[in-house]
C-alpha positions in Angstrom: 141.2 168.1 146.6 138.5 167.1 148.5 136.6 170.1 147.8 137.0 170.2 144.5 137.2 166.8 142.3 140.1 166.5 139.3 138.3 166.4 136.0 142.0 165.8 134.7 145.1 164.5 135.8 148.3 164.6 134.3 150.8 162.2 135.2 154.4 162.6 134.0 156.7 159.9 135.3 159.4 158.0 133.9 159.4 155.0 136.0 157.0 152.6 136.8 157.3 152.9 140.6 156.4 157.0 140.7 153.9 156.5 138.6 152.2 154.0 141.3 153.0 156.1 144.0 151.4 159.3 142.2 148.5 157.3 141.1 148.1 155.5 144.3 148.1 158.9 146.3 145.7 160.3 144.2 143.2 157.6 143.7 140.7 158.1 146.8 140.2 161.6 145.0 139.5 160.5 141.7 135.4 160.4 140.3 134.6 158.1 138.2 134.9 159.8 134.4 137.8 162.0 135.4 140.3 162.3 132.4 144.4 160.5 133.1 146.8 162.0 130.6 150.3 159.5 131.2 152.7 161.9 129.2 155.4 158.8 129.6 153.1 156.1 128.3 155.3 155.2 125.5 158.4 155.2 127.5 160.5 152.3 126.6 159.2 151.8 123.0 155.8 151.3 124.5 156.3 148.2 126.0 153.0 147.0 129.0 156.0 145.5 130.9 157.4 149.3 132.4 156.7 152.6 133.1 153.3 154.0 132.9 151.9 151.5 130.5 152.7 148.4 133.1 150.5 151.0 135.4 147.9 150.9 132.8 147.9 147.2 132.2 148.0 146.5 136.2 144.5 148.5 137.2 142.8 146.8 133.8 143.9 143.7 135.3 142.7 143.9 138.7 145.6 144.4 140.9 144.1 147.9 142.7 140.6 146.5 143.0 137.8 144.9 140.7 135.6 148.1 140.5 138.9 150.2 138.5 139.3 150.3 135.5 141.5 153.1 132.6 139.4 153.1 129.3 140.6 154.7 126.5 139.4 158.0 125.4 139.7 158.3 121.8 137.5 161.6 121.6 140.0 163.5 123.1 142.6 163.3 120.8 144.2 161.3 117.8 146.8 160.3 120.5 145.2 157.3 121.6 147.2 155.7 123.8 148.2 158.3 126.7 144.3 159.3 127.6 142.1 157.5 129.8 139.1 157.8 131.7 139.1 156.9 135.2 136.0 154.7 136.2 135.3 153.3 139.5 132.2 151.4 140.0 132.1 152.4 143.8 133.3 156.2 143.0 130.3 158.1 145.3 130.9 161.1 143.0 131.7 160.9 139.0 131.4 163.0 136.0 128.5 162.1 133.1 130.0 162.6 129.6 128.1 165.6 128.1 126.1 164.7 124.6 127.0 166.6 121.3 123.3 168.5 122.1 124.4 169.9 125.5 127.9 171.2 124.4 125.8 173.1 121.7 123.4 174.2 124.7 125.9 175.3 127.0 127.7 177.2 124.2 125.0 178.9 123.0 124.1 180.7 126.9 127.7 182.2 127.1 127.2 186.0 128.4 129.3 188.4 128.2 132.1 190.5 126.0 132.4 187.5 123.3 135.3 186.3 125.0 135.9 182.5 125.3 137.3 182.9 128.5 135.1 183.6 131.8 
C-alpha cells in the first residue's frame, strides 16, 4: 500500500472494536481525500454510541489526532451517511477533487475501441 495510495476504502464491520482496529491499521496509508465507505454505519438503528458510527463520531471529535477528520460526501450517493472523505491536515500525499470541467476533459481524450473500460 505504500506504493500505491487507497482512493477508497471499504470498511465492513459489525462492531465498534474491528472497525478501530481496521481503521487504525490502515490510517498511516490513507491521503487526504481518499473515499471511506462504513457498510455497517447504521448498525444498531444508527445510533453514534456503537459500531462504525461511534468510529465516526470519535475521529470528528478528536480522539485519533486534531488534523483528522471524516466529512460527509454527499456527491457520491443519495446514501449520505455511510461515505466519507478522509482528510488529514498533515497527510504528505492527498487527492484534489476533480471540477465538473475536468471530468468533461478527461472523458472527452478516451482512445480506443469505445469501450469504457481501459
Amino acid at each position: 500500500m505504500s506504493a500505491h495510495k487507497p482512493i477508497l476504502v471499504w470498511i465492513d464491520c459489525d462492531y465498534y472494536t474491528s472497525a478501530r482496529a481496521a481503521l487504525e491499521r490502515l490510517m498511516p496509508y490513507l491521503p487526504s481525500g481518499c473515499v471511506i465507505y462504513f457498510d455497517e454505519y447504521e448498525f444498531n438503528f444508527g445510533s453514534r454510541l456503537t459500531g462504525e458510527a461511534r468510529l465516526v463520531h470519535e475521529i470528528n471529535a478528536g480522539v485519533f489526532g486534531d488534523g483528522l477528520e471524516l466529512v460527509l460526501d454527499g456527491e457520491l450517493s443519495w446514501d449520505l451517511r455511510r461515505r466519507y472523505r478522509f482528510v488529514n491536515r498533515d497527510a504528505p500525499y492527498m487527492f484534489e477533487r476533480k471540477t465538473e470541467w475536468q471530468r468533461v476533459v478527461a472523458w472527452r481524450k478516451r482512445t480506443g475501441n469505445g469501450s469504457p473500460l481501459p
